[in-house]
C-alpha positions in Angstrom: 19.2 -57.3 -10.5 18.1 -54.1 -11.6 20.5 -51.9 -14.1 22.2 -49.3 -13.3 21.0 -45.8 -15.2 21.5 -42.6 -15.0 18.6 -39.7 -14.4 18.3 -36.3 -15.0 15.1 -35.7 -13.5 12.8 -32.8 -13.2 11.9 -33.6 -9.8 9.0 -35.4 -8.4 5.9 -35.1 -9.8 2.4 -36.0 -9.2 2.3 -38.1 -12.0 6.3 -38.9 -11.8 8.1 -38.1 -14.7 11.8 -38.9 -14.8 14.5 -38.8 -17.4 16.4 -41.6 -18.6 20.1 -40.9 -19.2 21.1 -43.4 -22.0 24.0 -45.7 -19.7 27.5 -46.3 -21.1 29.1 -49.7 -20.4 32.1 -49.5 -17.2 35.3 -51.1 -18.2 36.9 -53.3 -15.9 39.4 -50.7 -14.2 36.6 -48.1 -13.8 34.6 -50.5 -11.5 37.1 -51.5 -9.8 36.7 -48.7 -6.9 38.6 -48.9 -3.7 35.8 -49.3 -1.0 35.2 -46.7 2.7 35.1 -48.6 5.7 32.5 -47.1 8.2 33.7 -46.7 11.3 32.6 -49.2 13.9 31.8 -46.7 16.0 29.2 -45.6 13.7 28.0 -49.1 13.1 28.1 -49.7 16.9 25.6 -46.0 17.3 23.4 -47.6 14.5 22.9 -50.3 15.8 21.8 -49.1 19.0 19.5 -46.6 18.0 17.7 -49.9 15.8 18.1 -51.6 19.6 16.6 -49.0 21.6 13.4 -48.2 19.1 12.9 -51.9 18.9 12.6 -52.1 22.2 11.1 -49.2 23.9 8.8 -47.8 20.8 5.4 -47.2 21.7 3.9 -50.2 18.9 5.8 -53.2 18.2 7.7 -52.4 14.3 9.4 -54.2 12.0 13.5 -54.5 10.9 11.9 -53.7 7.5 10.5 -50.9 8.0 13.3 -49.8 10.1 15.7 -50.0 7.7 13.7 -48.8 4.8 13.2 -45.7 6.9 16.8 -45.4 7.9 17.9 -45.6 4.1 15.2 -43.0 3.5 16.0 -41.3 5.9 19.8 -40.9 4.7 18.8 -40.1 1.0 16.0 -37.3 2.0 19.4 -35.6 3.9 21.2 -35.4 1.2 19.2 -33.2 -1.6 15.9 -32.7 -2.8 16.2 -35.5 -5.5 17.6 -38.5 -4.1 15.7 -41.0 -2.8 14.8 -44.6 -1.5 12.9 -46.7 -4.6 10.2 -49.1 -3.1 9.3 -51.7 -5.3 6.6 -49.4 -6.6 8.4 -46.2 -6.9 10.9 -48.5 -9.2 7.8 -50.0 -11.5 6.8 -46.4 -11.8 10.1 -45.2 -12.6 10.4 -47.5 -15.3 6.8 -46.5 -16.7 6.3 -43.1 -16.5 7.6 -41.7 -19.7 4.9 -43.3 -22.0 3.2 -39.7 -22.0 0.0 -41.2 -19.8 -0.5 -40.7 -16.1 -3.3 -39.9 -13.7 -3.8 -37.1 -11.5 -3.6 -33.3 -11.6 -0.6 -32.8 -14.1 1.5 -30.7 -11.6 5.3 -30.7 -11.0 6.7 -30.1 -7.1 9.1 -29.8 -5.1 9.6 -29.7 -1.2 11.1 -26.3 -0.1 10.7 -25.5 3.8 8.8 -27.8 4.5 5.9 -27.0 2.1 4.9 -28.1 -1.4 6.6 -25.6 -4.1 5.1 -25.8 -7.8 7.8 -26.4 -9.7 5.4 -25.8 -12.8 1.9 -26.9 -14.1 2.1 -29.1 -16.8 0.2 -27.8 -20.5 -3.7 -29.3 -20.6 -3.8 -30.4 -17.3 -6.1 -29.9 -14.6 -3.8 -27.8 -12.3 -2.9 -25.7 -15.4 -6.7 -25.6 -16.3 -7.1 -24.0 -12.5 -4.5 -21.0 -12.6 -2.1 -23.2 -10.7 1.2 -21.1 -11.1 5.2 -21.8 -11.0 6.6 -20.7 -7.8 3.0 -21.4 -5.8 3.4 -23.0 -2.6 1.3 -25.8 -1.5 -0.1 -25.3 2.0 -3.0 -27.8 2.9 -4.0 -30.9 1.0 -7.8 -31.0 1.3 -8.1 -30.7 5.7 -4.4 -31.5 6.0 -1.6 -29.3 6.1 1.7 -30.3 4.2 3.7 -29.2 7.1 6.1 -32.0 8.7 5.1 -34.3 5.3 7.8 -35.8 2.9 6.9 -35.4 -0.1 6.7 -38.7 -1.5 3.5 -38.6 1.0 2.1 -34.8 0.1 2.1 -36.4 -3.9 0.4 -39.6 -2.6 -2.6 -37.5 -1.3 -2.8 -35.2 -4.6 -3.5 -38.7 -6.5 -6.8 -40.4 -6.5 -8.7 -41.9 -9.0 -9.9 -39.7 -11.9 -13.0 -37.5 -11.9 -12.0 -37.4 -8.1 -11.8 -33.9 -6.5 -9.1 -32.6 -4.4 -8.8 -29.3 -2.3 -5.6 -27.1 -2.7 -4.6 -24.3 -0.4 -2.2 -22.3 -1.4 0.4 -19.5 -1.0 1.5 -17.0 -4.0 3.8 -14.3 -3.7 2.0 -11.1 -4.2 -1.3 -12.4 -2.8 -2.2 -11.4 0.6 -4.9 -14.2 1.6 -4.3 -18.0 0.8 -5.9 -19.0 -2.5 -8.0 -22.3 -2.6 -8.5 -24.4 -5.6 -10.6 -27.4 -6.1 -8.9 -29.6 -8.8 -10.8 -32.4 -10.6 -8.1 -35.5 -10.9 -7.8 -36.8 -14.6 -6.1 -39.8 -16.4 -3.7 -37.2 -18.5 -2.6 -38.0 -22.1 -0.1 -35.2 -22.5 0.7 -34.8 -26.3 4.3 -33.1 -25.7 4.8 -31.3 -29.5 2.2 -28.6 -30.7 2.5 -26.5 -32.9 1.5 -23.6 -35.6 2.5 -21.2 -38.4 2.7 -17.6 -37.7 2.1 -15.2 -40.2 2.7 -17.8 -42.6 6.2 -17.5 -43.0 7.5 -18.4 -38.9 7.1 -21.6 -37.1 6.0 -22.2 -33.7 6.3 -25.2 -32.1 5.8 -25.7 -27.8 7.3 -28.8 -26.3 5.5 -29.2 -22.6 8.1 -32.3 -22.4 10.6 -34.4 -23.0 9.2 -38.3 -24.3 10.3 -40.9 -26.3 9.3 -39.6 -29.7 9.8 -35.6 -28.9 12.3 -35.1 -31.2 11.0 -37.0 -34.1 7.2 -35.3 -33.4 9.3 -32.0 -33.6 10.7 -32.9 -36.6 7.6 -34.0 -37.9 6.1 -30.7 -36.9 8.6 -28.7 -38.5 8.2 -30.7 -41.7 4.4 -29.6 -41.7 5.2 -25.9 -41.1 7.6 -25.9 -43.6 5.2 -27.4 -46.4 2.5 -24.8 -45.1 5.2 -22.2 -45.2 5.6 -22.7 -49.0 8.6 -24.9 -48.7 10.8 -22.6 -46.4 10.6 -21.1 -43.1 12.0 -18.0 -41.9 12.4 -18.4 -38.5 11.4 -20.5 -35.5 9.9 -19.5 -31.9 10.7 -22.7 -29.8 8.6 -22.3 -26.4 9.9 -24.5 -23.5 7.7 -22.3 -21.0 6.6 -24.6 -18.1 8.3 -27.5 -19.6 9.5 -29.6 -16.4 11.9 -31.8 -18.4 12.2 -35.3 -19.2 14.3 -38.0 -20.9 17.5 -36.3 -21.1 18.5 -38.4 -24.4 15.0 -36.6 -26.1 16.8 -33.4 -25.2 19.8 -33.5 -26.7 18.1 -35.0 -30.2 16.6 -31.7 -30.2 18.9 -29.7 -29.6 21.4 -31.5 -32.0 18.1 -30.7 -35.0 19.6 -27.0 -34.6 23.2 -27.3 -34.3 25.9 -28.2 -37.0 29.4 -27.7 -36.5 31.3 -24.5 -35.6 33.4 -22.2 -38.1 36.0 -24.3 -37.8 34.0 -27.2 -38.8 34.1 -28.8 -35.4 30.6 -30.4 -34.1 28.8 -28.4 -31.8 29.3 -29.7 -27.8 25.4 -29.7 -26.4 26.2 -30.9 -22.8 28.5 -32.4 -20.5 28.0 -34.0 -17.3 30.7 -34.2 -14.2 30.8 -36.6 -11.4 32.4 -39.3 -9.2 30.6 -42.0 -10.3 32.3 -44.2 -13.2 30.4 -44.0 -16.6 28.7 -40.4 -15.4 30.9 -38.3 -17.3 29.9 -37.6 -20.6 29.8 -35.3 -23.5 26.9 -35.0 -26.2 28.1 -33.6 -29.4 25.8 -32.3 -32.4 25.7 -33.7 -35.6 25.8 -32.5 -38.9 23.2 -30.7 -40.7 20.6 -28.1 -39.1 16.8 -28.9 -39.5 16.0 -24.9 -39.9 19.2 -24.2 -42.9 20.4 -21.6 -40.0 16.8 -19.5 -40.0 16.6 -17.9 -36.6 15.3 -18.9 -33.7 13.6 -17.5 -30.2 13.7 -19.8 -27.6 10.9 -19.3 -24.7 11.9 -20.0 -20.9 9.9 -19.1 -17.9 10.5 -20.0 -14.3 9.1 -23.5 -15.0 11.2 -24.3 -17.8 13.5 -26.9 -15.4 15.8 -30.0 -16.3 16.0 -31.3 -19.6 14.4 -28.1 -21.0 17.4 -26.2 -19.4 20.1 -28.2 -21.6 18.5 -27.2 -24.5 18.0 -23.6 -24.0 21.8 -23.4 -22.5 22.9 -25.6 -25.5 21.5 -23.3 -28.1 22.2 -19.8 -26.1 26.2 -20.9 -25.9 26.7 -22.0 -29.6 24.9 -18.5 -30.5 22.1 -20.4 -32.2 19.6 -19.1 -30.4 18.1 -15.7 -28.7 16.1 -16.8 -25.1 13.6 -14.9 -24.1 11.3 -14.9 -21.2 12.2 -15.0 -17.6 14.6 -16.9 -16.0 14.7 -20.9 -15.8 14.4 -23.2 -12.6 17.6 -24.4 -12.1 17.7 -27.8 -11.9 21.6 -29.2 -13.1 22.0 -32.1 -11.8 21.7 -36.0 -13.0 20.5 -38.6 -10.7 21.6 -42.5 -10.9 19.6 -45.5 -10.1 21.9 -47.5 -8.1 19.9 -51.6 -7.3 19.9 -52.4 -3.4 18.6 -55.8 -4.5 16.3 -57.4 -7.2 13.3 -55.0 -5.9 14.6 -52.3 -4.6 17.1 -49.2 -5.3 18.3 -46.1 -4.3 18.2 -42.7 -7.0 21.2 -40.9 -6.0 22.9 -37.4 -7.3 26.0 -38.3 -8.6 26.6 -35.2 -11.4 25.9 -31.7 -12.5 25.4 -31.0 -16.0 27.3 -28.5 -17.7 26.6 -26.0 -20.8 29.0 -26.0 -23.9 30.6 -22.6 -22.1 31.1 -24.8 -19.0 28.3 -23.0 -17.4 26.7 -25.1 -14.1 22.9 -24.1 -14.0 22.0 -25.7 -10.9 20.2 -23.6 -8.5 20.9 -20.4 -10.9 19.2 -21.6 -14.4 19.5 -19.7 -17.7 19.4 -16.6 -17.7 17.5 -14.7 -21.0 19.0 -13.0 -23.2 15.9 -10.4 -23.3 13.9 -10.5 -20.3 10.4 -9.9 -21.1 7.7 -11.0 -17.9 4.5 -12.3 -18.4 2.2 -10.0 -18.6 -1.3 -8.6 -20.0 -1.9 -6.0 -22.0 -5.8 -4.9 -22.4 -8.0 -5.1 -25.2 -9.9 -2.1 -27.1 -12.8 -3.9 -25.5 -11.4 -3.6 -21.9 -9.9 -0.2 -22.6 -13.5 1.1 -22.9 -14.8 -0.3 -20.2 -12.8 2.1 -17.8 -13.4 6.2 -18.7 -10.1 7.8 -19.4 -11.8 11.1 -20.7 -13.3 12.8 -24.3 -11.3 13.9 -26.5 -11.2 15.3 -30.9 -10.3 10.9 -31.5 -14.0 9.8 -30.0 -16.2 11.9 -32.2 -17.9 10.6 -35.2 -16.4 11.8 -38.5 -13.2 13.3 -36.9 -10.6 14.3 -39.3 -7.8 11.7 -39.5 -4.3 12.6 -38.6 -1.7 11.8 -41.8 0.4 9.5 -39.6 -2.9 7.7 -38.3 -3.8 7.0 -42.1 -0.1 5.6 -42.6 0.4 3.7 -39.9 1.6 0.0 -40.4 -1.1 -1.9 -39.6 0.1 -5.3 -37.2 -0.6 -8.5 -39.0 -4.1 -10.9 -37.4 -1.4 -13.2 -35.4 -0.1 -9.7 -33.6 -3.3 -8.2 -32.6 -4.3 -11.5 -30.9 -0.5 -12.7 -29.5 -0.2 -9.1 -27.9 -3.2 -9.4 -25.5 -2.9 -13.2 -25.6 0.7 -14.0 -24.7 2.7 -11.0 -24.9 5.5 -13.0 -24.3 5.0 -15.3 -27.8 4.3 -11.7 -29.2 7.6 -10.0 -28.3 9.6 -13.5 -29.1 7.9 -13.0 -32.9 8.9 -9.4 -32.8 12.2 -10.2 -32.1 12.2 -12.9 -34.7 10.9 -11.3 -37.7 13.8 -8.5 -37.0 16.6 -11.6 -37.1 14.9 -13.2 -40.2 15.6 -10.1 -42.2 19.0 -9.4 -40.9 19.6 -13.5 -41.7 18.4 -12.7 -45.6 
């Protein structure tokens, strides 16, 4: 039989990535469940449709694939994320968060009845396009997405890699349909980067949540800190576009940052809330903090969804943290693999994760705490391509202004962060104000 475990999954993907909720054994009284009778009547109207379209369908089909599309059928009608597991969807359940998978590194959604980008994934080939969060998917080479599940829409987008695939697409602001042509890759997605800033701040960008992301991060931070002379000042922790992931991965990194309250308490990182037996639960931190209390930025954009979400609420709530960006998906709930038989099972929504303030951030996400949007500011270079008049400042050997002689000049990493990702610019801002408050 297939074990029971619990998911708090950032949707489906191309590539399926899921997120294993670590199980807790069911005692004897909390199995024991009193079970719903369905109503013969219902039975009796089941049954007869199955009759009927056995009968009087146009080609002669199978009780199997009847009843796999009446149990898929019942799952799709319920939310967005459960759903009937095949014996393939299981096997690729069960090996989709070794960091490899083929095809165009993008996570979706279905939203009326069209393909919505959840977000592209970092160093992929839909990220490597301009493939956006919030894009929606119209037409899949010559076919349109419209009337498709999506299980279906995702089968098309994969192929075999250096394969090519047509995308149509919708984005809000855009007048005309914008049409990409993707080449499919075999991904290897490294989910920890990072750098030093201005040699005294750490960055480090988790695209997702794997096996070893919190002892890579760790490992990171290690580096930075040795580069750093020994200490860092502060961190900028970007979870932009980070779908999600193994929700266990999550909550080791957010327990790096936490300690215990100021009346020595541990620090709560998450709780879940549901029917199902063994699906409440409550992730505490442990002791010690990775940074010795240096500040942090955390980074959330509109594809910052699942697991990425319990870390960003779990530092925002304990006042560990200041987020910045725009806000986050909103995806709060925890799916469980329920078996049907030794092949087969059924991933079902049965809990909403909570933030340490009891906050549900399903369908309304985290909100920043400084909302900065993503956008681009100019360079000298692109400045001067457009006239904006002559003036004293543009001829040679003008007399300098005192206050332009004693102006603070910004450091190598500003200049380049403030035309390359104003948002990582602002979020170091902000972070070398809080370092010297924190000394």
């Amino acid at each position: 039989m297939l074990s029971k475990k619990l998911y708090c999954s950032a949707l489906i993907t191309v590539f399926a990535i899921f997120s294993l909720f670590p199980t807790q054994a069911l005692s004897e009284e909390e199995n024991t469940q009193p079970t719903q009778r369905v109503p013969m009547e219902d039975v009796q109207r089941f049954s007869n449709a199955i009759s009927e379209i056995k009968k009087y369908y146009v080609k002669p089909i199978s009780d199997k694939e009847l009843f796999d599309n009446a149990i898929r059928g019942m799952l799709n009608g319920l939310d967005p994320h459960s759903s009937y597991l095949d014996e393939e969807d299981f096997k690729e359940l069960q090996t989709a968060t070794n960091g490899e998978f083929g095809g165009l590194g993008i996570e979706v959604t279905m939203e009326d009845g069209v393909v919505k980008v959840v977000t592209p994934l970092i160093d992929t080939p839909a990220f490597k396009a301009g493939i956006k969060a919030g894009d929606y998917i119209i037409k899949l080479g010559a076919k349109s997405v419209q009337g498709l599940e999506l299980k279906d829409a995702v089968n098309l987008m994969r192929g075999k890699p250096g394969s090519t695939i047509d995308l149509t697409i919708l984005r809000k602001g855009q007048s005309k349909p914008l049409n990409f042509t993707l080449v499919r890759e075999k991904i290897m997605i490294k989910s920890v980067k990072s750098k030093l800033l201005d040699n005294k701040y750490g960055y480090v960008r988790l695209s997702q949540f794997q096996v070893l992301t919190d002892k890579d991060m760790e490992q990171a931070i290690a580096q930075l800190k040795q580069q750093a002379g020994g200490q860092l000042r502060g961190l900028v922790l970007d979870l932009r576009n980070n779908p999600g992931g193994l929700l266990d991965s999550a909550i080791q990194v957010s327990d790096a940052f936490l300690d215990k309250d100021k009346k020595g308490n541990a620090e709560m990182i998450v709780y879940t809330q549901g029917r199902l037996p063994g699906s409440k639960f409550t992730a505490m931190a442990n002791p010690g903090d990775i940074l010795d209390n240096a500040p942090i930025v955390v980074l959330i954009n509109n594809g910052s969804a699942s697991a990425s979400e319990i870390v960003a609420g779990a530092l925002k709530d304990n006042k560990r943290a200041i987020i910045l960006g725009t806000r986050s998906f909103g995806k709060g709930s925890v799916q469980t693999v329920l078996p049907l038989d030794n092949k087969r099972g059924i991933k079902l929504t049965t809990a909403l994760y909570f933030t340490p303030a009891g906050t549900s951030i399903q369908a309304k996400g985290i909100t920043p705490d400084i909302v900065v949007e993503e956008v681009t500011v100019p360079t000298e270079n692109d400045s001067k391509k457009s006239f904006s008049g002559f003036a004293e400042a543009d001829l040679n050997g003008h007399i300098l202004n005192k206050s332009e002689q004693k102006s603070a000049k910004t450091t190598s990493d500003e200049q380049n962060l403030i035309h390359e990702d104003y948002q990582l610019y602002a979020a170091l801002t902000i972070l070398k104000g809080l370092a010297v408050a924190h000394q």
